[in-house]
N, C-alpha and C positions, 0 to 999 in steps of 0.2 A: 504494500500500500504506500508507502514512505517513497518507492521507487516511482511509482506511479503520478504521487504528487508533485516527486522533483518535475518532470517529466512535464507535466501539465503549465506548473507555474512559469518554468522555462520558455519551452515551447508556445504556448498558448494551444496546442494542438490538446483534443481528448485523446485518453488513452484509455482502448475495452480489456484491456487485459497486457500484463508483463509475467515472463518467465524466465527463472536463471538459468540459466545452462552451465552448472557449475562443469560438467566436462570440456567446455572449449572457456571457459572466463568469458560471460557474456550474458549480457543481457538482454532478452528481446519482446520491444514493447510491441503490442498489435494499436497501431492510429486509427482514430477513427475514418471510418470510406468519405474520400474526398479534403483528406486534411495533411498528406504525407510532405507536400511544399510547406504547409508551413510548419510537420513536426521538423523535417532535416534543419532548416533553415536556409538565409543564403548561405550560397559555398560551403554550407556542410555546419555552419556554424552552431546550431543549437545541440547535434551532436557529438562535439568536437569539447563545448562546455560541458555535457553532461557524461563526458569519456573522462574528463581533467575531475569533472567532483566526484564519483561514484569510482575512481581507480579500474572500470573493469570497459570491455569495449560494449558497444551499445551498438544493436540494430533495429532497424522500425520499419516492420511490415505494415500494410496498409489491409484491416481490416475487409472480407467481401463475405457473402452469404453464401454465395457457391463454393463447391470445392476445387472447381478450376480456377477459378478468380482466383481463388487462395494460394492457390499453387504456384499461377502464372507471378501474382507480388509476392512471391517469398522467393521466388527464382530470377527478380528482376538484377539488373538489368539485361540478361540472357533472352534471348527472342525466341521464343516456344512457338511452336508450330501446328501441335495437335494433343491436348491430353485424352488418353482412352483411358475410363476408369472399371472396372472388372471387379464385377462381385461374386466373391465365390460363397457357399455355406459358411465357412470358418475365416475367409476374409475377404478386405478388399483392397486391392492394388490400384494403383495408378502408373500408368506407361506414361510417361513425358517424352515427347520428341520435339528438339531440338534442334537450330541450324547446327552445321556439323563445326562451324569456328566460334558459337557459343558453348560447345558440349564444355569446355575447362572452367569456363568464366559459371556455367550450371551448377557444376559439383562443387567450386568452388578450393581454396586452398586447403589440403589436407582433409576433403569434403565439408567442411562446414558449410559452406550454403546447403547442400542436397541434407545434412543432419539437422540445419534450423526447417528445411520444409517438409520434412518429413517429422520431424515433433508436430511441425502447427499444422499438418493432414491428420495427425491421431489423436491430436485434442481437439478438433472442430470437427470433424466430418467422420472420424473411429475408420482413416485410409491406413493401413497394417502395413504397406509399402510403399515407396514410392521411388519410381525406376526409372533413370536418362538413360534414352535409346540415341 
């Protein structure tokens, strides 16, 4: 909650929800739909302050109702081309396919991009996988 209010008073952006990801040092707020210009700031800057107060890195996904929307802003700035999502009895996956000179910038370093969008596909939408083709 305390993270959420830095965030807010900062920003001026709402935030529906923050999550630590103690496995990569990170924190990642969900903005509310249609407010992510003004959570980043210009040049980056309201995230760049709230990296300098809180010691850990900060990312800010833009809240959506679907779970492609979801997917597509947690994998930005990567240019996604088609998500197929597949429900089986016991789960469900999501195919992400990608241009083929975004597939690095998708997964991201050491995969942290593909490990943040794939937390926020199994707390919003209960996706068990989610797979760069």
């Amino acid at each position: 909650m305390r993270l959420i209010a830095l965030f807010e008073s900062i920003t001026g952006a709402t935030s529906q929800d923050c999550l630590i990801d103690e496995e990569n040092d990170r924190v990642i707020l969900i903005a509310k739909k249609g407010e992510m210009g003004l959570a980043i700031g210009k040049a980056g800057r309201n995230i760049n302050t709230l990296r300098k107060m809180t010691g850990r890195n900060i990312d800010v996904v833009e809240a959506a109702d679907e779970p492609k929307q979801l997917i597509k802003n947690a994998l930005a700035p990567a240019k996604v081309k088609d998500i197929r999502i597949t429900e089986k009895p016991d789960s469900k996956i999501a195919v992400v396919e990608v241009n083929s000179q975004d597939k690095a910038m998708a997964i991201g370093k050491n995969g942290k991009t593909i490990d943040k969008t794939r937390l926020l596909a199994k707390r919003y939408f209960q996706i068990d996988q989610v797979i760069i083709a």
